[in-house]
C-alpha positions as CSV (number, residue, x, y, z in Angstrom):
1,X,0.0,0.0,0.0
2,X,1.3,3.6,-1.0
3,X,0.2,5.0,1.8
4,X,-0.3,8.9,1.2
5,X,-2.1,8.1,-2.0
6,X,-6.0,8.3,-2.6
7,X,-7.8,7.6,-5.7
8,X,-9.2,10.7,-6.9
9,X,-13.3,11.4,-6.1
10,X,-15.5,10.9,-9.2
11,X,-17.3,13.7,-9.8
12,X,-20.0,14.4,-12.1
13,X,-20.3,15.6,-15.7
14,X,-17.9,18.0,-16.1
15,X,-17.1,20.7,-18.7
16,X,-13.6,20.4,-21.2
17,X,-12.2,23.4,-19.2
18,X,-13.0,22.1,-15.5
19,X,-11.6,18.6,-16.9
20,X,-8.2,20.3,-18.1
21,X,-7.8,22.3,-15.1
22,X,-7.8,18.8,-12.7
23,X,-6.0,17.1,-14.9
24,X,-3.1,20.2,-14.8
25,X,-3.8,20.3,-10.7
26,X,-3.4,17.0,-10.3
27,X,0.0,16.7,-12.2
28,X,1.4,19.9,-10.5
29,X,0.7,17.5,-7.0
30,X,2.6,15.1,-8.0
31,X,5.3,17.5,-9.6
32,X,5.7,19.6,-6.2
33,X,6.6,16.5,-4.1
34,X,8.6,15.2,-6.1
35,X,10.9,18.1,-7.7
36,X,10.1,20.9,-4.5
37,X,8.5,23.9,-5.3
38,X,10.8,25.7,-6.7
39,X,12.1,22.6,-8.9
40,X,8.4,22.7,-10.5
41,X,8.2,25.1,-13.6
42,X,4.8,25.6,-15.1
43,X,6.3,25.0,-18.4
44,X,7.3,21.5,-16.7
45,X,3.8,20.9,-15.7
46,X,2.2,21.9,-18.7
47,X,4.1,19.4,-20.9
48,X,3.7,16.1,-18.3
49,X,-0.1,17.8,-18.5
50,X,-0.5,17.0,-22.4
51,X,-0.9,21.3,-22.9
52,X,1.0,24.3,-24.6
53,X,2.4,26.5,-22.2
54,X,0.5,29.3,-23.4
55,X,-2.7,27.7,-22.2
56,X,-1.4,28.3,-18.2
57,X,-3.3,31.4,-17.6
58,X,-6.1,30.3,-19.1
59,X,-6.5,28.3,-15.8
60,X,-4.7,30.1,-12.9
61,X,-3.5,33.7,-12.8
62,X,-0.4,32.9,-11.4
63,X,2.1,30.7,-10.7
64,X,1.4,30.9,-6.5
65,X,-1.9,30.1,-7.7
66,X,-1.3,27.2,-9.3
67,X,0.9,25.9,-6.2
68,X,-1.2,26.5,-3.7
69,X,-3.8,24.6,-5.2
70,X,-1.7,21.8,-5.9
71,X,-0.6,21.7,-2.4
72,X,-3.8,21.7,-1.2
73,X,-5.1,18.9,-3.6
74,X,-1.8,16.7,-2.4
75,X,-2.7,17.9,1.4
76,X,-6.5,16.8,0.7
77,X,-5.8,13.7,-0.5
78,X,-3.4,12.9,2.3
79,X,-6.2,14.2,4.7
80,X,-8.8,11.9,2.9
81,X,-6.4,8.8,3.8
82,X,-5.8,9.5,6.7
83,X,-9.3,9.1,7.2
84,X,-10.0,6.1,5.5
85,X,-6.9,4.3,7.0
86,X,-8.7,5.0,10.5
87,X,-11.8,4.2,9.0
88,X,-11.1,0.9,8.1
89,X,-9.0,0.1,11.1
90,X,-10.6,-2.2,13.4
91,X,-11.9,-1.4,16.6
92,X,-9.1,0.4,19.0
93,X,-7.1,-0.2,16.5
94,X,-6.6,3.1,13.9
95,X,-4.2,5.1,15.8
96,X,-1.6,1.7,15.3
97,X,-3.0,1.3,11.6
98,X,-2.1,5.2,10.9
99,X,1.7,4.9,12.4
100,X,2.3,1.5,10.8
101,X,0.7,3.4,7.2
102,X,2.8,5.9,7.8
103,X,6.3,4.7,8.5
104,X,5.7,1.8,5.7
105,X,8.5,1.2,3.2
106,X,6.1,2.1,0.8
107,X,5.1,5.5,1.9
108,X,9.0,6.5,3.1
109,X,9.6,5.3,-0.8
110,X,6.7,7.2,-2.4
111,X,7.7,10.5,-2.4
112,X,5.7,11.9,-5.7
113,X,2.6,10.3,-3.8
114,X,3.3,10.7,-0.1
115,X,2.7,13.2,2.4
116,X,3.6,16.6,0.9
117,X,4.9,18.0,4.5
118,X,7.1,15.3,4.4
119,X,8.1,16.5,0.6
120,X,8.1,20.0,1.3
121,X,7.9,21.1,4.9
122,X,11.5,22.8,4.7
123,X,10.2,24.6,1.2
124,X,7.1,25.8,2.8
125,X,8.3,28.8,4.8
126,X,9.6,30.7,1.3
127,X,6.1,30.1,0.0
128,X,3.7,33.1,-1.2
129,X,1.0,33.7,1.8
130,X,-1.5,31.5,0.1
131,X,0.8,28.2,-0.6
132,X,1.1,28.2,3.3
133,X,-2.7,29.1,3.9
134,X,-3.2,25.9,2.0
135,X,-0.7,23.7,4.0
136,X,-1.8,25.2,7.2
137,X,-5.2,24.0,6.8
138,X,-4.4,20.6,5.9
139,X,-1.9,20.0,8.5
140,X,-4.4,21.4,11.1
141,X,-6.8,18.8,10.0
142,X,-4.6,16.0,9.8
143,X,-3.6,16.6,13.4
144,X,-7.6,16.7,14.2
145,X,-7.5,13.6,12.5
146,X,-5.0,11.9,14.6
147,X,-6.2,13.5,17.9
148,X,-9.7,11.8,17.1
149,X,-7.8,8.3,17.3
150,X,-6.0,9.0,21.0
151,X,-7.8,6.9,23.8
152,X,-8.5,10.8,25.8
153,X,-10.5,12.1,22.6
154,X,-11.4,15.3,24.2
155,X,-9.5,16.0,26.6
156,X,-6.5,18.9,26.0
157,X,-3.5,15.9,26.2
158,X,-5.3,14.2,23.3
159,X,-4.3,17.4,20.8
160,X,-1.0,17.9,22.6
161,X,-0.2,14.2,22.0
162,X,-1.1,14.5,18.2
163,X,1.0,17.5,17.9
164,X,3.8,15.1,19.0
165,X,3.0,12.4,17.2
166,X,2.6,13.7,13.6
167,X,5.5,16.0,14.0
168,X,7.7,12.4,14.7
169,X,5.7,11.1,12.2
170,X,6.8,13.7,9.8
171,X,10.6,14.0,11.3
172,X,11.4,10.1,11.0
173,X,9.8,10.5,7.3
174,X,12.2,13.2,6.5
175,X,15.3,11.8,8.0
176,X,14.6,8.5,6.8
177,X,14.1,9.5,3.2
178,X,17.1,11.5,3.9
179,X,19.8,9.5,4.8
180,X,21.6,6.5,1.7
181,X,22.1,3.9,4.7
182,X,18.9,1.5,3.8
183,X,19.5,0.2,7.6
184,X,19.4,3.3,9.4
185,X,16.6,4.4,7.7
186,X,14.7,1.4,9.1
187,X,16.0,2.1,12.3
188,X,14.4,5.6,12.3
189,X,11.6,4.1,11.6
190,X,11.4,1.7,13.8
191,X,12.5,3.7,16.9
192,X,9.7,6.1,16.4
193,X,7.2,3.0,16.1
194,X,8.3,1.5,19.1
195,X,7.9,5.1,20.8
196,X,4.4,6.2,19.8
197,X,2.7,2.9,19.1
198,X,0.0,2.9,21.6
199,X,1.2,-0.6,23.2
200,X,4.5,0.8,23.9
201,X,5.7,0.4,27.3
């Protein structure tokens, strides 16, 4: 399982324009996690998208535009994991499913798919105002989503404990993308497992 990546929603008829705009959103989602966002040019995007350059500003006014609505379609369908992952967990058992999801060789391998704070948390503070707005948002609701799992749901330890727990999340993902030592990067893994699963000691 690639775990930070969601089939995108049907959605119903839509018009040429609305279906080239998705399709160049959805490509430029890909393209930010996996090149940064300053490694993703809108020419770049445009070509992997099947379209003239030219055709950009048919869809997005400018460039910020056009990454902060990529971020937020990665962030969204990272969110909308999340919540199926916990979703389909069984009973008592989510907040283990979302750590195991999340430290998985697969997702610490899927960078173009994964989780795009992961990808480009260290970018994000060079961002125009509204490519953080988008991040923000997500991020906040992924750490609502982990703080629904914790067995104090509703007390003020369950957020604090989320706030830990997806910032570990995040930091082993980072360092263990990071480092060319196939063992350590297990090992980070690991460690933070052992730390935050919810039958640790």
């Amino acid at each position: 399982m690639i775990v930070m990546k969601s089939k995108p929603a049907k959605s119903p008829a839509v018009s040429r324009k609305e279906a080239t705009h998705e399709r160049i959103v959805e490509v430029a989602s890909r393209a930010i996690r996996r090149s940064g966002y300053d490694g993703t040019g809108v020419a770049d995007i445009m070509k992997e998208a099947g379209l003239t350059h030219g055709g950009f500003y048919a869809h997005f006014d400018s460039r910020d535009a056009l990454l902060a609505e990529a971020g937020d379609r990665a962030g969204a369908d990272s969110v909308a994991l999340v919540a199926r992952i916990a979703a389909e967990a069984p009973q008592g058992q989510a907040l283990q499913a979302l750590i195991d999801a999340y430290l998985s060789p697969q997702h610490i391998a899927s960078i173009e798919n994964g989780c795009p704070v992961c990808a480009l948390g260290s970018e994000m503070p060079r961002q125009a105002p509204e490519v953080r707005r988008a991040a923000t948002l997500r991020i906040k609701e992924v750490i609502d989503l982990f703080a629904r799992q914790m067995p104090d749901w509703g007390q003020p330890r369950a957020h604090e404990q989320a706030l830990a727990m997806v910032c570990a999340l995040i930091g082993t993902t980072v360092l263990a993308r990071a480092v060319d030592d196939p063992k350590l990067s297990a090992a980070l893994c690991a460690a933070t497992m052992k730390q935050f699963s919810p039958d640790a000691d």
